[in-house]
PLY file of the C-alpha trace (Angstrom):
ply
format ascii 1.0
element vertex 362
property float x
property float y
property float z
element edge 361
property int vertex1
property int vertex2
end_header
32.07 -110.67 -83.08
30.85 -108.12 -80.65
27.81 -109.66 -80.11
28.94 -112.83 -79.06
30.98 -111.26 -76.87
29.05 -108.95 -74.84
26.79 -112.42 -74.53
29.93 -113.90 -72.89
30.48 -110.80 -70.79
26.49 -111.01 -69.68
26.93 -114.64 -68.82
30.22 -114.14 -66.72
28.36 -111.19 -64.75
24.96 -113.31 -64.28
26.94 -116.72 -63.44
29.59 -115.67 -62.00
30.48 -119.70 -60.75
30.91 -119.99 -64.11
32.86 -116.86 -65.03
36.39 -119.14 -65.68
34.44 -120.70 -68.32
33.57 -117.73 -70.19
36.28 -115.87 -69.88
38.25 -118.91 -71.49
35.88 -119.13 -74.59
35.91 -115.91 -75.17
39.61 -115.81 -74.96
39.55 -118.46 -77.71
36.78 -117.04 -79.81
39.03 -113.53 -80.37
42.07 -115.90 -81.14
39.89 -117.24 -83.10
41.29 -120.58 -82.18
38.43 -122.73 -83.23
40.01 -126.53 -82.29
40.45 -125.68 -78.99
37.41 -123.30 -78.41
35.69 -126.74 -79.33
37.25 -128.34 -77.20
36.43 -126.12 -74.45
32.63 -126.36 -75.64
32.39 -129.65 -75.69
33.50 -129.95 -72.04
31.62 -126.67 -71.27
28.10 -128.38 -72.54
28.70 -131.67 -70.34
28.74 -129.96 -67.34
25.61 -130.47 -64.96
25.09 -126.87 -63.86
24.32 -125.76 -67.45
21.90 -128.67 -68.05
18.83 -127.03 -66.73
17.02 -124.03 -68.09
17.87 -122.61 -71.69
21.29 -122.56 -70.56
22.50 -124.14 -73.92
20.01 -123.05 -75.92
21.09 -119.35 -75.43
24.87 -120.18 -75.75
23.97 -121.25 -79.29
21.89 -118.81 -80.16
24.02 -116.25 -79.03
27.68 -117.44 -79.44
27.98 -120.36 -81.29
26.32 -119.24 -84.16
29.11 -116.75 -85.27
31.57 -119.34 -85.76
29.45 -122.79 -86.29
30.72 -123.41 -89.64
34.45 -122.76 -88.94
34.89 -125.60 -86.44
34.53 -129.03 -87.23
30.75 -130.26 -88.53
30.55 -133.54 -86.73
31.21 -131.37 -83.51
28.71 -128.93 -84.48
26.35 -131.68 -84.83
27.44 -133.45 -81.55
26.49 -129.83 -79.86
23.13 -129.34 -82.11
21.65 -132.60 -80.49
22.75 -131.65 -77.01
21.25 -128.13 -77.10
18.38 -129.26 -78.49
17.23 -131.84 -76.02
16.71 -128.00 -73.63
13.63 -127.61 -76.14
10.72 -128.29 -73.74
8.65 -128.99 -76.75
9.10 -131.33 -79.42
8.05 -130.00 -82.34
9.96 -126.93 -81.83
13.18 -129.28 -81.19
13.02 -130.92 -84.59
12.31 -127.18 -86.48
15.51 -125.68 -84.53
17.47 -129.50 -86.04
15.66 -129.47 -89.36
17.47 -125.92 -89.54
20.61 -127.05 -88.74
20.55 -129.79 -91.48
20.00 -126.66 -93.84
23.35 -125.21 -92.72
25.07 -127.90 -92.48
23.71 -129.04 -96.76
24.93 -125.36 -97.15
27.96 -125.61 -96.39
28.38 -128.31 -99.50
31.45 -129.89 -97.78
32.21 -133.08 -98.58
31.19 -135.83 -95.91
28.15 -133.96 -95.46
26.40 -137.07 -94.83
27.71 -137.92 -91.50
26.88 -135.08 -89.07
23.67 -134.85 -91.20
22.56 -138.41 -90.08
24.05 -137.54 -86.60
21.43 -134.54 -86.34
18.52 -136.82 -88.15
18.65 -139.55 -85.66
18.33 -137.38 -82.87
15.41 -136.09 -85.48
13.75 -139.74 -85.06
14.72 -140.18 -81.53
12.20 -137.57 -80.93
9.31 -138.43 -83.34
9.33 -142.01 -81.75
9.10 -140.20 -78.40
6.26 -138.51 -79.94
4.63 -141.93 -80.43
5.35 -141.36 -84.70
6.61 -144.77 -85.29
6.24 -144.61 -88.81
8.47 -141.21 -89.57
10.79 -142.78 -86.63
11.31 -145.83 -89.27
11.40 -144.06 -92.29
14.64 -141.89 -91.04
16.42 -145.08 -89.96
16.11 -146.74 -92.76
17.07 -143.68 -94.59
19.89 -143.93 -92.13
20.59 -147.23 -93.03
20.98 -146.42 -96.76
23.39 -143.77 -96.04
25.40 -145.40 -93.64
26.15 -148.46 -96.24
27.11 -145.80 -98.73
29.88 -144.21 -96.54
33.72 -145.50 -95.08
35.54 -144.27 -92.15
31.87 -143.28 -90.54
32.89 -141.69 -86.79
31.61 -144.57 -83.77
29.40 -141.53 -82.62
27.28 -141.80 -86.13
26.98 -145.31 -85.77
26.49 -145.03 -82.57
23.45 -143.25 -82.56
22.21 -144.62 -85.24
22.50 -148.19 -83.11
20.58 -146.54 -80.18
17.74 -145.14 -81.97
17.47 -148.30 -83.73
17.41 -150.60 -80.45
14.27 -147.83 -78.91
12.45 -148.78 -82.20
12.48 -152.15 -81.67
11.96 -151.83 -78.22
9.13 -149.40 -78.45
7.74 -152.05 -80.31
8.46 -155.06 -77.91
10.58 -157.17 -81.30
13.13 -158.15 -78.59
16.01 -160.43 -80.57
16.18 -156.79 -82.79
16.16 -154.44 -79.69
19.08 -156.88 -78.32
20.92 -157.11 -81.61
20.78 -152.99 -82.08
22.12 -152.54 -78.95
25.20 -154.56 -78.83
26.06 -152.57 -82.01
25.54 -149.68 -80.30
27.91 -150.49 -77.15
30.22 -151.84 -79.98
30.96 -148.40 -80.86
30.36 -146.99 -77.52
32.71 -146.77 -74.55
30.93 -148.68 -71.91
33.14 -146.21 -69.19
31.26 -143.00 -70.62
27.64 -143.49 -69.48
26.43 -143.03 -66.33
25.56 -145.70 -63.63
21.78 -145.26 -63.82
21.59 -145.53 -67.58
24.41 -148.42 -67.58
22.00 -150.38 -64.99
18.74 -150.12 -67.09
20.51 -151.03 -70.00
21.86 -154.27 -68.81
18.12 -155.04 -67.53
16.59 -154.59 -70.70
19.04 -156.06 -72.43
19.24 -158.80 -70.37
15.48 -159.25 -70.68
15.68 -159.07 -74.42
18.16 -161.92 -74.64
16.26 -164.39 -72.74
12.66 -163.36 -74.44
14.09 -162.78 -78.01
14.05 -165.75 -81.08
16.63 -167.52 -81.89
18.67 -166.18 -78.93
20.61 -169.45 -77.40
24.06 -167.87 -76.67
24.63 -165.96 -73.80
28.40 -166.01 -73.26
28.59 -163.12 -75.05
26.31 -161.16 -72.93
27.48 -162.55 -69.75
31.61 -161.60 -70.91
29.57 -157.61 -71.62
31.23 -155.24 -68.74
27.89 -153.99 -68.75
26.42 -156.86 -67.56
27.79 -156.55 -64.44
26.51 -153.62 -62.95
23.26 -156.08 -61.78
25.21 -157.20 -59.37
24.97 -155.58 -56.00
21.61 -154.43 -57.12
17.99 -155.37 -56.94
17.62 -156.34 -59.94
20.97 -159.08 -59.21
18.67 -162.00 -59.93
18.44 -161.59 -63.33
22.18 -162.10 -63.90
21.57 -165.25 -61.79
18.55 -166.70 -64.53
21.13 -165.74 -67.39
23.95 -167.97 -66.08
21.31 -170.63 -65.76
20.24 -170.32 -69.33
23.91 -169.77 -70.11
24.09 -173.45 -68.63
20.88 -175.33 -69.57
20.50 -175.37 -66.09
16.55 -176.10 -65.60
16.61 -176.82 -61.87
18.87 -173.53 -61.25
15.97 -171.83 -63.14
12.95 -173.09 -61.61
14.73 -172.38 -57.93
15.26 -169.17 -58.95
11.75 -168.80 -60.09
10.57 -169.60 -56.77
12.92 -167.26 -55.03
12.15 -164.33 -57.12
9.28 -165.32 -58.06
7.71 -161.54 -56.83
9.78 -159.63 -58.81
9.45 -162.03 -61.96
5.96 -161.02 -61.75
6.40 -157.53 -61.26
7.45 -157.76 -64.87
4.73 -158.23 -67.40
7.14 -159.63 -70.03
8.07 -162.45 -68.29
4.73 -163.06 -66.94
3.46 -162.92 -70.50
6.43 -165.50 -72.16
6.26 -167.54 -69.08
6.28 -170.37 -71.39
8.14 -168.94 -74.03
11.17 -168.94 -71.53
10.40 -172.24 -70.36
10.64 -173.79 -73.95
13.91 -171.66 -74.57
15.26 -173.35 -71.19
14.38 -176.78 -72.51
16.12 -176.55 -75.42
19.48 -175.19 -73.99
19.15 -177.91 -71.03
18.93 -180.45 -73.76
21.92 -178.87 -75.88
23.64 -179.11 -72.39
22.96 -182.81 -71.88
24.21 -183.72 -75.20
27.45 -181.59 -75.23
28.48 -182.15 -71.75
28.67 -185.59 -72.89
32.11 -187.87 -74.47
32.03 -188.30 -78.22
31.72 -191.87 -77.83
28.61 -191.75 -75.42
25.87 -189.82 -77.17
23.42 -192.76 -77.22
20.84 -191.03 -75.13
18.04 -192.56 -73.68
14.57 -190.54 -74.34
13.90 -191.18 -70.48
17.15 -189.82 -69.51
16.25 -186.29 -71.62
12.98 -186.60 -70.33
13.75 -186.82 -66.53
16.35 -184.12 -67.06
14.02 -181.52 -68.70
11.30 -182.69 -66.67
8.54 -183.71 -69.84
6.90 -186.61 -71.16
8.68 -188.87 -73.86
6.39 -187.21 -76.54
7.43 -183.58 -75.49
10.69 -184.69 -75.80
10.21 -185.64 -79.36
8.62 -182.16 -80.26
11.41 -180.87 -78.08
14.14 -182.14 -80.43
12.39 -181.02 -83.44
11.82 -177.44 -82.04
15.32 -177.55 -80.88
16.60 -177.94 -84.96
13.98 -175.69 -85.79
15.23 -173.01 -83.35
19.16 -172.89 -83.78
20.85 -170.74 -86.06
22.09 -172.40 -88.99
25.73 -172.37 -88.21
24.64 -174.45 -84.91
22.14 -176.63 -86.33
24.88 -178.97 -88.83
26.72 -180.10 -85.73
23.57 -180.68 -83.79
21.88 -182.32 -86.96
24.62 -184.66 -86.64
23.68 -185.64 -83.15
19.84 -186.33 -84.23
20.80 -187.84 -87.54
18.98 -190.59 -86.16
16.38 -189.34 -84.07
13.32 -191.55 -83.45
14.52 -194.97 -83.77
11.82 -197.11 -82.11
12.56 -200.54 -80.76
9.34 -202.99 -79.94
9.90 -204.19 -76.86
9.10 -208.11 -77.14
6.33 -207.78 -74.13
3.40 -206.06 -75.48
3.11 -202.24 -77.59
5.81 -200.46 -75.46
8.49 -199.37 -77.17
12.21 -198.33 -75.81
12.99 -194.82 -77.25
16.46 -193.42 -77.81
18.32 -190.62 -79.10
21.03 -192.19 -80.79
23.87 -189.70 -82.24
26.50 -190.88 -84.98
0 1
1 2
2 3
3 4
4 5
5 6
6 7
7 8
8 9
9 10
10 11
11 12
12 13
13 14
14 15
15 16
16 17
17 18
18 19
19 20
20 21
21 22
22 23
23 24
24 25
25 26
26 27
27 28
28 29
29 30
30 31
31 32
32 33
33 34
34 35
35 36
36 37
37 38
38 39
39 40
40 41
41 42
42 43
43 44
44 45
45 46
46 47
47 48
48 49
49 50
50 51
51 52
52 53
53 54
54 55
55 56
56 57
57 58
58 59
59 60
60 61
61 62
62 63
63 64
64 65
65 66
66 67
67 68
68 69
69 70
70 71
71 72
72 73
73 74
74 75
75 76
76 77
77 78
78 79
79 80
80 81
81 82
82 83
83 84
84 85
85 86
86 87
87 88
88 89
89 90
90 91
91 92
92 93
93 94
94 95
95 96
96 97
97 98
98 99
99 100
100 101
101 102
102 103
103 104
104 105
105 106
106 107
107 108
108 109
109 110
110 111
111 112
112 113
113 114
114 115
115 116
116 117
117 118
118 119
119 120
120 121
121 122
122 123
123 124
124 125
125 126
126 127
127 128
128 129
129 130
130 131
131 132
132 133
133 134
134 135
135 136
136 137
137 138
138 139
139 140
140 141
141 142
142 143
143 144
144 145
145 146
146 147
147 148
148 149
149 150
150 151
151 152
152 153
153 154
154 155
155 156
156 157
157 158
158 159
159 160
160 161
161 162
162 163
163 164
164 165
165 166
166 167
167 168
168 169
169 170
170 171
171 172
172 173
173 174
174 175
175 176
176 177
177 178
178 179
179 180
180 181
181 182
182 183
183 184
184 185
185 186
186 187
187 188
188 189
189 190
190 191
191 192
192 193
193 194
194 195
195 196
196 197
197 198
198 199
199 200
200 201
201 202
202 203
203 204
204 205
205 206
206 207
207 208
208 209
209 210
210 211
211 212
212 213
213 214
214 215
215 216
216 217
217 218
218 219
219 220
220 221
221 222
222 223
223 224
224 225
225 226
226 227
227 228
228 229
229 230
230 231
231 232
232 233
233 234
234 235
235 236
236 237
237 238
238 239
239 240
240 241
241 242
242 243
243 244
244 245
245 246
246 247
247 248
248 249
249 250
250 251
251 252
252 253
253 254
254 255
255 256
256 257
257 258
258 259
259 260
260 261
261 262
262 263
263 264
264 265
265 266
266 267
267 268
268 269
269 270
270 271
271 272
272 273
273 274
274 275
275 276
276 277
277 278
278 279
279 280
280 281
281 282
282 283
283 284
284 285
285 286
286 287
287 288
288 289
289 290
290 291
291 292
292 293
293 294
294 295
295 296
296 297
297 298
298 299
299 300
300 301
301 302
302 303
303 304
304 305
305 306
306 307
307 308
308 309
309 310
310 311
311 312
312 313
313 314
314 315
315 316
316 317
317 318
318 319
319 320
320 321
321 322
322 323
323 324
324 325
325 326
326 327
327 328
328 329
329 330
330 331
331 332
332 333
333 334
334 335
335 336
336 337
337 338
338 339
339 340
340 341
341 342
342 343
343 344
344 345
345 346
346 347
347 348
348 349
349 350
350 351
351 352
352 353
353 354
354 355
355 356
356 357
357 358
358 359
359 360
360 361
């Protein structure tokens, strides 16, 4: 006890802005009132002034050590990660985790588990920084395994297991993953918590992930995300623009936007690349749109009609409608296999080899 002390009397002396602070932890630590002296911690460790430096890594070290397995584990975890993203060096950020994992099995509590997957994904956070995809993987689905095992699991858990997961797809461009992994992860995350910066560059990217990612054709849901909306105001706005498009099947929205923006569209290699990936993807929704918008009764569509809309030849509309079945998830594709039912029925004109396509729906 008198260690940690006289490192809370050295810390009030050197930092004396901060001298309120210690004073109050150590006025906890001798009362040994451990709930609230976490409390105070976890406020304590937020603060920006002690982000630089070794700041946290020496509060550890040298305080929170002599009580870290009389307060609660998760917590202990939740401050493990923090203090060890102060390691300037990787390698010596996963030893000081990899030996809190050996308290924490130590301890044989039960619910081990779930600050011990808290501390592991931080654990693959930083090999996939390192560029070690494959040990990245291997924790996560280790992660995976555990989490299915477990009830009750704390958002934070999933949480982070959710983020880690979305970099790993991300780090390895599989977009419809990266965009699934990280609405999970604002599903247990309160949007209100992170920062402006980080809430902005998540929106792009997920934004961008929608629109380039397989078998993505909804995006109501992303549009109704709170998160969404901090590209508005920004540079970046016209993206939430070409997402209301798509949201509409809107093909001569897109292609004005295209023109407009058309600089910053190619400032971004990914949509440069699946230039005609997104094209394709806005084809499809513009034809959903024509159908739907449509009155029960009136879904005998003209070929030329769909063609002029989505601006292709009759044939590409025919591989259109097929890739459009092909493309929908399952749930969609029985109503919208009702409306092609009878796709392709040719009829001879009587002057020479025309013929008069329609999409005729039952």
């Amino acid at each position: 006890m008198g260690g940690a002390l006289q490192y809370l009397e050295e810390q009030r002396n050197a930092r004396p802005e901060l001298a309120e602070w210690y004073d109050a932890m150590a006025d906890l630590y001798q009362k040994k009132l451990w709930h609230q002296l976490t409390l105070k911690l976890d406020q304590f460790v937020s603060l920006s002034i002690v982000q630089a430096g070794d700041c946290l890594i020496q509060l550890y070290h040298n305080f929170i050590t002599d009580f870290e397995m009389k307060i609660n584990l998760l917590k202990l975890a939740h401050f493990a990660v923090i203090v060890s993203r102060q390691y300037s060096e990787r390698e010596a950020a996963i030893s000081y985790l990899e030996g809190v994992i050996d308290k924490l099995h130590a301890t044989r509590e039960l619910r081990i588990e779930e600050p011990i997957l808290y501390v592991k994904m931080q654990i693959a956070a930083f090999n996939l920084e390192e560029g070690n995809q494959k040990e990245c993987k291997k924790l996560l689905e280790d992660g995976k395994s555990t989490l299915d095992s477990m009830t009750d699991i704390d958002p934070s858990v999933h949480a982070s297991f959710y983020w880690v997961s979305s970099q790993y797809h991300k780090s390895r461009q599989e977009f419809a993953e990266f965009y699934k992994n990280v609405l999970l992860y604002l599903a247990y995350t309160s949007v209100e918590s992170l920062s402006e910066s980080f809430k902005l560059d998540l929106a792009f990217d997920l934004s961008l992930s929608a629109l380039l990612g397989d078998n993505i054709y909804n995006f109501g849901e992303l549009l109704a995300h709170p998160v969404i909306n901090c590209l508005l105001g920004t540079k970046v706005e016209w993206l939430y623009y070409i997402l209301q498009a798509f949201n509409t099947g809107n093909l001569a929205l897109y292609q004005e936007l295209c023109c407009v923006h058309g600089a910053s569209l190619n400032a971004q290699p990914a949509f440069v690349v699946n230039q005609k990936k997104l094209l394709e993807k806005m084809n499809i929704l513009c034809l959903m749109e024509i159908i739907f918008s449509r009155p029960a009764e009136d879904r005998t569509i003209p070929l030329s009609i769909i063609a002029e809309r989505t601006r292709l030849s009759i044939e590409d509309v025919e591989y259109l409608l097929m890739k459009s079945l092909s493309a929908l998830h399952p749930s969609s594709r029985e109503s919208f296999n009702t409306l092609i039912r009878e796709l392709g029925v040719l009829t001879r004109s009587s002057e020479g080899s025309s013929y008069r396509r329609h999409y005729r729906s039952g």
